[in-house]
N, C-alpha and C positions, 0 to 999 in steps of 0.2 A: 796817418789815417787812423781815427778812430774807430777804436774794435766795440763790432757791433756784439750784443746780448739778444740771442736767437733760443726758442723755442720751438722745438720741431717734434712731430709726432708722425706716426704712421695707424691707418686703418687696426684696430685691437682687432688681432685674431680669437676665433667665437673657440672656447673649449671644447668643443661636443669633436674635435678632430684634430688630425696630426698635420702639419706643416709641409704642404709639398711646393714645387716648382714654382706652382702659379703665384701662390702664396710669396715665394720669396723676392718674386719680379720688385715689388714694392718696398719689403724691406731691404736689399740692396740696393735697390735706390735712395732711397730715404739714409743708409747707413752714410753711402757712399757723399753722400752731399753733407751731410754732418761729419765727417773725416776731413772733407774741403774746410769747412768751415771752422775746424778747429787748428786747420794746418795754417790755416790764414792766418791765426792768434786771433778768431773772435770767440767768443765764450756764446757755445754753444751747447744745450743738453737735449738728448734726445729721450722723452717719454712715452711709457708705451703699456701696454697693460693685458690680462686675457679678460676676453670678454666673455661670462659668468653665468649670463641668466637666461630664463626664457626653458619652453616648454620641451626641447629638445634636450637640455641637460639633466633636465626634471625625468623625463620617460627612462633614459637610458641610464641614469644612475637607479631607477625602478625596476627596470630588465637586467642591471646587474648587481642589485641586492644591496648595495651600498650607498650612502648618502651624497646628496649632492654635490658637498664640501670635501668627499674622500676622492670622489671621482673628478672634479676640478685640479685638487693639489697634487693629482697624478700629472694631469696635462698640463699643468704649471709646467712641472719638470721637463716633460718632453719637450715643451714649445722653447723651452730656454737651452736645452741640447741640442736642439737643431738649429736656434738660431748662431749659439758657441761655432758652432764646426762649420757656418757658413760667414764668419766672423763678424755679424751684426752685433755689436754692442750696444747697450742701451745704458742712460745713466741711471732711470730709474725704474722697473718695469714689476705693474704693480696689478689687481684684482678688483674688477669692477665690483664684488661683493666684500670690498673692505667699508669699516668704518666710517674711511674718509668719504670717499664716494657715500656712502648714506646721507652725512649730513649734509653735504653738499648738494643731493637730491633734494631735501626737506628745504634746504635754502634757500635753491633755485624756485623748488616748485611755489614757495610762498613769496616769492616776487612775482612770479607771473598771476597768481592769486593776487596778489595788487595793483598789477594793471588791467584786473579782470579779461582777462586771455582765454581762462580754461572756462569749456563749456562742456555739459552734463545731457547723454542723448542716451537715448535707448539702441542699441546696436544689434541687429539680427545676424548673426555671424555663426561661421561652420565649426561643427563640433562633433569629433570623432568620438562615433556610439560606441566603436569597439576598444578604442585606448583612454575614453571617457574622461576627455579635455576638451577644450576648447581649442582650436588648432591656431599657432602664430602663423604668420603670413607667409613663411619662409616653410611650415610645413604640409602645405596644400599646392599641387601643381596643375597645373589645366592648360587651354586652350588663352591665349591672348584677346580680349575682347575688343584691342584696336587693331592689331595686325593679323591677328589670326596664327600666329606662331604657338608652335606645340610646345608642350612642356617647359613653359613658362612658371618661376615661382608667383608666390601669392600678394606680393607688395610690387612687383614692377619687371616687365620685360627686358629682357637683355638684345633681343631684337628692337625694338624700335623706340626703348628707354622709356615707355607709358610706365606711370604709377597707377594702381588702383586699389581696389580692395578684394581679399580673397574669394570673397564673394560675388563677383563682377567676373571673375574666371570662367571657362565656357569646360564642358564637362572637367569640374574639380575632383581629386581624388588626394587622400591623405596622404602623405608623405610618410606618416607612424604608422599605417596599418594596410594602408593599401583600399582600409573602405571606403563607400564613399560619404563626402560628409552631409551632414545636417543642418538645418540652420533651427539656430535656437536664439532665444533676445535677453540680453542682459543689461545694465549698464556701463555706459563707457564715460571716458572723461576725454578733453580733445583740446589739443593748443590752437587757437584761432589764430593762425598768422596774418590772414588776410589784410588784421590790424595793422598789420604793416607793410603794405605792400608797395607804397611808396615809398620808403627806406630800403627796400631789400631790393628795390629796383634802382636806386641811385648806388648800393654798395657795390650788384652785381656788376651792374653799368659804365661803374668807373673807370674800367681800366687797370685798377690797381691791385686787384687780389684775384682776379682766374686770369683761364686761356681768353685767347677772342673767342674760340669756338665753342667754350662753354658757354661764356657771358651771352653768345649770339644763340646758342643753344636755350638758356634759361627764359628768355626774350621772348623764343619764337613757341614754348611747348610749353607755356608755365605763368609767367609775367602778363602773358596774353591774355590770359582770363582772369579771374576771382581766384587767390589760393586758395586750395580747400582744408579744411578743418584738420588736422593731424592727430588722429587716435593714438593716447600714449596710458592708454591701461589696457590690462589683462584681469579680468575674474577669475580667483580661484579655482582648482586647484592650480598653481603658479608658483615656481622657483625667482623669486626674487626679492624685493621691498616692498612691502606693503604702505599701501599712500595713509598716511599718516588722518588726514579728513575726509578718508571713504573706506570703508575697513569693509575686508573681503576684495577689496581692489588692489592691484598692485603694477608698479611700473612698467609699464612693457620694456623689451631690452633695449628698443632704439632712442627713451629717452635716458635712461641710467649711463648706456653703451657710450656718448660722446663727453658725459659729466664725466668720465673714468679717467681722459684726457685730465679733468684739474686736479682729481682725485689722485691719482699717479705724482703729478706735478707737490702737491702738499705734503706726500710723503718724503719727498724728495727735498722738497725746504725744511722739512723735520730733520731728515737725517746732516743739514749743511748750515742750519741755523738762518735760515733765509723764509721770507715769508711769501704768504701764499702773493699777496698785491705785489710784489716785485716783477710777478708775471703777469697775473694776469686783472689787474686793475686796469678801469679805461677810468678816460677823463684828463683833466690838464696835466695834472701830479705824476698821474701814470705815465703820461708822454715824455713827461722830462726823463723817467727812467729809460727809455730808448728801448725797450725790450719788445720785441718782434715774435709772433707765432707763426709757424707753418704747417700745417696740415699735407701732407702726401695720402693720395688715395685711390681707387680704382672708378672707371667711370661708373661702374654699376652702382655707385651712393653718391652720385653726383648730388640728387634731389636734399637728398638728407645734409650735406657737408655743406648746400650754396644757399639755404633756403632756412630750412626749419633749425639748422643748429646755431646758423648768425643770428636768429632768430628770436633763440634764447635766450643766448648769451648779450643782445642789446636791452631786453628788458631786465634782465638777471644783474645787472649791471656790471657783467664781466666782462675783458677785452675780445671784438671780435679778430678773427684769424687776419695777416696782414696779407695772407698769399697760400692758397687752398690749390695746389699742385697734384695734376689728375692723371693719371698712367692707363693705357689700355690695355684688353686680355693679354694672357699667352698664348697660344698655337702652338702644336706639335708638329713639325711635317707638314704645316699647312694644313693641319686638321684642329679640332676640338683634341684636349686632353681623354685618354679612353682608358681603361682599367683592363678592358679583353686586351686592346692592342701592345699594352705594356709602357705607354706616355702619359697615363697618370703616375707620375712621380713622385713619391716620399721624397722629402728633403734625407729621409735619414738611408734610401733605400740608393742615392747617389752618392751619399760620401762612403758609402761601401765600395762604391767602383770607382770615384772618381776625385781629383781634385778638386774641392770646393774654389778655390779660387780660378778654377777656371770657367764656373759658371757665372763669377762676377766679373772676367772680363768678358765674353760675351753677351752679358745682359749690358755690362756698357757698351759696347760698341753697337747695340743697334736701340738703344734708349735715348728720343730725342726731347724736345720739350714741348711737342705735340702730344694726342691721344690715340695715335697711330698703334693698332696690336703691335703686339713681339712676335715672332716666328720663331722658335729651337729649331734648326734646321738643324738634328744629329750628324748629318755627313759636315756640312758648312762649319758646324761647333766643332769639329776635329781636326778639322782643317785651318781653320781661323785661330785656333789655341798653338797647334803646330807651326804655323806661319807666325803670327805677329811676338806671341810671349815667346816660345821657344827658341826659333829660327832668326827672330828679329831683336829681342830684348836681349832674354839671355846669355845669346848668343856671341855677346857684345864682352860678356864677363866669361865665358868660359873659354876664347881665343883667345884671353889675354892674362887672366889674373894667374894662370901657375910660371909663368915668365917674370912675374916680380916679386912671386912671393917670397927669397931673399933678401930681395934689395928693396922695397916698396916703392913708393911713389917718388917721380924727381922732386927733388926739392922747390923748384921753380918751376912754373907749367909752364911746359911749352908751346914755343909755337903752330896754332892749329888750323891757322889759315883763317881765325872769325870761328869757328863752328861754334866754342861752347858761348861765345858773347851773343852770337845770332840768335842761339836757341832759347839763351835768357831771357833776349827782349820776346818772345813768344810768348813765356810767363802770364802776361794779363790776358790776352790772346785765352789762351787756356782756360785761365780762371774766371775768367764773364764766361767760357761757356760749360765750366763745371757749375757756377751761381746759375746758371740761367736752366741748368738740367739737360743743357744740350750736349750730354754724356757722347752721342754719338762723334760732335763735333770736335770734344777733346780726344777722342783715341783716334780720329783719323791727323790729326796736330801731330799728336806725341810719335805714332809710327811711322809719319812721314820723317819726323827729325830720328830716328829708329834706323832707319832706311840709309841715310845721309853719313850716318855714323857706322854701319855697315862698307858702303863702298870706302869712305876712309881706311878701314882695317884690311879689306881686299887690297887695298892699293897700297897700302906699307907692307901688307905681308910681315908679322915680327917673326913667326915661323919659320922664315926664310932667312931674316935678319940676325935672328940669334944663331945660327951655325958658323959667324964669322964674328970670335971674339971682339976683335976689334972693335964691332957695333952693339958690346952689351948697352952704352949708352943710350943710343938708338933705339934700342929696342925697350929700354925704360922710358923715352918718354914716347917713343907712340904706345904703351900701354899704359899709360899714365894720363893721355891725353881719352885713348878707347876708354878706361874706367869711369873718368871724370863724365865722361859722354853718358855714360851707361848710369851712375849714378844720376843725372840731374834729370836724366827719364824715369826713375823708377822715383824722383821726388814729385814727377808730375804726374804720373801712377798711383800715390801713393794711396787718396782717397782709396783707388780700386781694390791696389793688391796689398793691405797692410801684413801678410805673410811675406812678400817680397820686400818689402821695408828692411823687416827684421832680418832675412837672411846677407840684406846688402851691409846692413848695418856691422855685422857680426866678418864679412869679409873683410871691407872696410875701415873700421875699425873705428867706423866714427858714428852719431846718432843722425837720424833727420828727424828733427822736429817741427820744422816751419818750412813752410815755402819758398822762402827767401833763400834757403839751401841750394836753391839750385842756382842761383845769382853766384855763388861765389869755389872755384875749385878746390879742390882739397891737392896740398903741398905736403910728403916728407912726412905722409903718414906709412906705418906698414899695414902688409895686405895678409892677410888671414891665408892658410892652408884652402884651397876651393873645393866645394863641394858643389854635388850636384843643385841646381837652384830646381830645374822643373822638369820633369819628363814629357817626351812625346806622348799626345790621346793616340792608343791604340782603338780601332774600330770596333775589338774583340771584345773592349772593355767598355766600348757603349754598348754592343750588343748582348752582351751580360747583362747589366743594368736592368736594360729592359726586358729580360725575360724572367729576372727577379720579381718585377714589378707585375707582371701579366698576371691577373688573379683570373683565376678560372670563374666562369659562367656559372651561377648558380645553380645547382641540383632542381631541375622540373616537381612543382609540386605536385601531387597524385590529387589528380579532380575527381571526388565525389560525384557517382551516378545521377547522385537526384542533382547535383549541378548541370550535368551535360544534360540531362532530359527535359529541364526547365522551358526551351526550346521548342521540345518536340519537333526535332531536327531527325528527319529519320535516314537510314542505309542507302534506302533506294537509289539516287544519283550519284552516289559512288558506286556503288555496282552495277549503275547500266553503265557506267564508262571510268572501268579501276584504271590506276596509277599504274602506268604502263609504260612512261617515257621514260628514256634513259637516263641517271643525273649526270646533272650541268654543272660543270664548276664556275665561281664568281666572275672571274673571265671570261666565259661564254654568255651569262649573264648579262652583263653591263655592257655587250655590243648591242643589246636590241636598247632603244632611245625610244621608251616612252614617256610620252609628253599629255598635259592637258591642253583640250583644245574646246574651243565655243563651235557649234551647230550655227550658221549663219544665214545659211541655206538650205533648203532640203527640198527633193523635187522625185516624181516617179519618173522612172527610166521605162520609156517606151518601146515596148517589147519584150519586158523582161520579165518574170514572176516574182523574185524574189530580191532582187535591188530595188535599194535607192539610191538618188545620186545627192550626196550631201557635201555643202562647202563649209570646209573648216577653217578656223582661226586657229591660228596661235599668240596672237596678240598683233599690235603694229597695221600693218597695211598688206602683210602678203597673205593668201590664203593657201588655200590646200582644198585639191579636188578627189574624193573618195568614193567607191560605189562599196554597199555596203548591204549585205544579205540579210535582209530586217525587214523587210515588209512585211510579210506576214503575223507582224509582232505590231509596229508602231505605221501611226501615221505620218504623212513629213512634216503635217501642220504642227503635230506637237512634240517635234524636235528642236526648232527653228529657238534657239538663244540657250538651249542647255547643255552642261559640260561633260563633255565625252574622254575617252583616252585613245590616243592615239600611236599607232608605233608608227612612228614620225621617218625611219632610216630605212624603211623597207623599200626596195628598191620597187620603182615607177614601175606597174605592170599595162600592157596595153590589151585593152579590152573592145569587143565589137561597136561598144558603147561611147568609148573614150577611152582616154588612160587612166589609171586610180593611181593616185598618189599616197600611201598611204594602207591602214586599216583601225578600224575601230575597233575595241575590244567586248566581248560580248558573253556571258556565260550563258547555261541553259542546256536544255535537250534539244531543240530546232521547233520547227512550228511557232504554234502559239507561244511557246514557253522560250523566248531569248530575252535577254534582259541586258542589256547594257552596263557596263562597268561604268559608274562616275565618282569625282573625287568627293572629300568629304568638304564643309563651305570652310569656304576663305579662300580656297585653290584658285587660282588665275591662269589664263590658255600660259603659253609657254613652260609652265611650273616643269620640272622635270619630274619622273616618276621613280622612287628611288626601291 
């Protein structure tokens, strides 16, 4: 089989932060598939870079006194210690604000200046009065102007994947300063891909470089229309390169941020004597070189990796990627990552409690080669680490290896019934679904043969065996046969756990290098003194972790009188009815189930003074019958389609009237003055009330 020449990259992590969990979902994946790929013997390298520019590393190297370049080669270092201690290797991993990366801007951008692409617009865009920038899109958060989802960033939802402009946001507020912003007009410069939207529609379309459910994804939200313009400058003030033929303009980060990928790559042919066209040249010449790109990324830049960056690099006349490989969030507990709760993780705030390599077998074992989230389920990751590596793997070596550490392996392997020939033929089994990413697919493989290799050792029992000299033989080769077992697992692991490589290597006494290791047993070697290979997760030491992590709630800032009076909000309804009810803990809380609901119906209750009788929705087909004390506020006619709140779980009361299902929620003093609680727009009947 010819050994393929792969280039593989992962999403550049932005400087302005420290590397935590979610973050590492990706580089563990991406590690772990380039481990494959080199155990295979194909010449693989993996490039990677920190991402450098943009108004966010600008401001905070401003609020911390120092320049932009001192506060970058800080987070260099961090970003490359936390990758070290979670054993991501890269070959070359380099700075969107190098050299390389410059002229390679200058290169690209005057190709696309040749195929007249860039176009020259007046842009009205927000600009914080109080940190006196122009805000990147990434620093203004709002309201979602397709879905309506809150705090949403300023280039594209995470809810329902829309791209727009920061300014298209529904109440925007800075991200630097908390003001709100401005809109002020400058010029902008703008990649017209539209140009090609027949080619970006046969690349997507192919087949050959995403998911289906990207490609079907790209189709239905994207393709469908007219691509639009892609804004790729910033106006001064601005941390980054200045555009060479618009001075006072400069790159924005999202076009510099994917050139960094070739830029990273060049430095990396410098330091190996190899040139920059080995990789990434397209055309016939190029082809004959065999050399392959991969991209691994998060779906939140799907738009940017499937669209505008093929985009590029087809008029730039650079190779496009062969296979754009897209990972979904993380989850904590089934929740969003939180910083109160203690499940916003520092990469570097776990390897203080924890084995790094046992959050890379967990993120394989539930990593498939869909866009499906991850869940960290901390009870299930103690559990899942304790069972399959400890209980199952290791397990295999510490039952057996101080019974031969004398005498080593038999000479001749014995007979083991098929086990280690079965598990061989599994090998490609394995490896299409390490190539294919379906990580999940491989460790449920390898722990089933894990498992098989376990009852094997219950049922020779050497513990039992060795008390009766007679059977020293015995009991060398069934530990010689359990090793060999245990080794050719930890050769099909190895992408994972390259920590346990090294430790098997060092008992063993032999290397693994290639895959094909696990093809063949090892005869008539000696076995190392055994040491511990992995510890049990303690619960105690997850729950440390995370109360490492818990950052306490910021200190209340003291609001200015002439703020609160701005209003002319006065005492008086808090002192006709003070704060008097007892407190409720979050548990008492979260039994009442309010809900929104639509007024569908509204009618006077005959005989009543102060009911109405109103039908509610909650979406769908069933309703809800409510009497509700408001007359003397509203009419029914003009309730009839607007959104109310309802506490939905209140138990059916029966009235002379009917039964009320329900209640609506209402502030005020009584009389004329009740007013109706409703949500703010976007809300839909069923929404819960959180």
């Amino acid at each position: 089989m010819t050994a393929r020449r792969i280039l593989v990259t992962s999403a550049l992590p932005y400087a302005n932060g420290h590397i935590h969990l979610g973050h590492l979902v990706e580089y563990i994946q991406t590690d772990i598939w380039v481990r494959f790929q080199k155990l295979r013997g194909n010449r693989c390298i993996y490039i990677c870079a920190d991402d450098t520019h943009g108004t966010a590393i600008m401001i905070r190297a401003r609020q911390e006194g120092r320049s932009e370049e001192a506060l970058i080669a800080d987070m260099r270092e961090s970003h490359l210690g936390d990758f070290a201690a979670f054993g991501v290797e890269f070959d070359n991993y380099g700075s969107t604000n190098s050299e390389h990366n410059r002229r390679l801007c200058h290169q690209i951008w005057s190709k696309l200046r040749d195929a007249d692409l860039i176009a020259e617009k007046d842009v009205t865009q927000l600009y914080d009065p109080k940190a006196e920038t122009f805000l990147a899109d990434r620093f203004v958060k709002g309201t979602c102007p397709k879905c309506q989802a809150s705090d949403q960033y300023g280039d594209n939802c995470d809810k329902c994947g829309a791209t727009y402009t920061p300014a298209d946001l529904i109440n925007p507020v800075s991200a630097l300063s908390g003001a709100t912003p401005e809109l002020r007009t400058a010029k902008h410069l703008f990649v017209q891909i539209e140009k090609l939207h027949d080619w970006l529609n046969e690349w997507t379309q192919s087949g050959q470089h995403l998911q289906d459910e990207v490609a079907n994804y790209l189709k239905g939200h994207f393709l469908c229309d007219p691509l639009r313009d892609w804004d790729v400058s910033r106006p001064a003030p601005y941390f980054g390169f200045e555009i060479p033929d618009s001075p006072g303009n400069y790159w924005y980060v999202w076009f510099d941020a994917p050139i960094g990928y070739i830029g990273s790559t060049a430095e990396w042919c410098e330091k190996h004597g190899e040139t920059l066209d080995d990789w990434w040249a397209c055309g016939p010449e190029a082809e004959s070189r065999g050399a392959e790109i991969h991209h691994f990324i998060g779906k939140d830049i799907t738009y940017f990796h499937t669209l505008f960056w093929p985009a590029m690099l087809k008029k730039a006349d650079f190779r496009q990627p062969d296979r754009v490989h897209i990972h979904g969030f993380l989850t904590v507990d089934g929740e969003k990552m939180s910083k109160t709760k203690g499940t916003f993780i520092q990469a570097a705030t776990y390897a203080k409690h924890l084995e790094p390599a046992y959050l890379r077998y967990y993120y394989a074992s539930k990593l498939g080669a869909r866009l499906d989230d991850l869940d960290l389920n901390l009870e299930e990751f103690a559990t899942k680490v304790n069972s399959d590596l400890v209980g199952k793997v290791v397990n295999l070596a510490s039952r057996t290896a101080r019974f031969v550490e004398a005498v080593g392996l038999s000479s001749v392997y014995p007979d083991d019934g098929g086990m280690f020939a079965e598990a061989a033929a599994q090998a490609e089994t394995i490896a299409a679904a390490y190539d294919g990413c379906d990580y999940n697919g491989a460790m449920r493989l390898i722990m089933g043969l894990a498992d098989r290799a376990n009852r094997y050792v219950d049922e020779k029992a050497p513990w039992t065996l060795r008390k009766d000299p007679a059977k020293a033989s015995e009991v060398q080769d069934v530990c010689s046969v359990t090793l060999n077992l245990f080794r050719q697992i930890v050769v099909y692991l190895a992408p994972v756990l390259p920590k346990l490589v090294q430790q098997t290597e060092r008992l063993l006494q032999q290397p693994i290098q290639n895959w094909n290791d696990s093809q063949t047993p090892l005869v008539g070697t000696g076995v190392a003194k055994f040491e511990h290979l992995m510890q049990r997760v303690e619960l105690a030491q997850v729950q440390a972790m995370i109360e490492d992590g818990i950052q306490a709630a910021p200190e209340t800032t003291p609001v200015a009188a002439a703020a609160l009076n701005q209003w002319n909000d006065g005492p008086e309804a808090l002192a006709a009815e003070p704060l008097v009810a007892e407190h409720c803990t979050i548990d008492d809380f979260v039994k009442v189930d309010l809900r929104v609901a639509r007024v569908v119906a509204a009618n006077e209750v005959v005989g009543a003074d102060k009911l109405l009788q109103l039908t509610l929705s909650l979406g769908g087909e069933g309703t809800r019958n409510v009497f509700a004390g408001i007359k003397s506020a509203y009419k029914p006619e003009d309730l009839v389609g607007r959104l109310v709140i309802l506490c939905a779980n209140l138990a059916p009361r029966k009235m002379k009237f009917g039964i009320s299902e329900g209640m609506v929620l209402a502030a005020g003093a009584g009389g004329k003055e009740i007013f109706l609680l409703n949500p703010d727009t976007g809300a839909k009947p069923g929404h819960r009330v959180h």
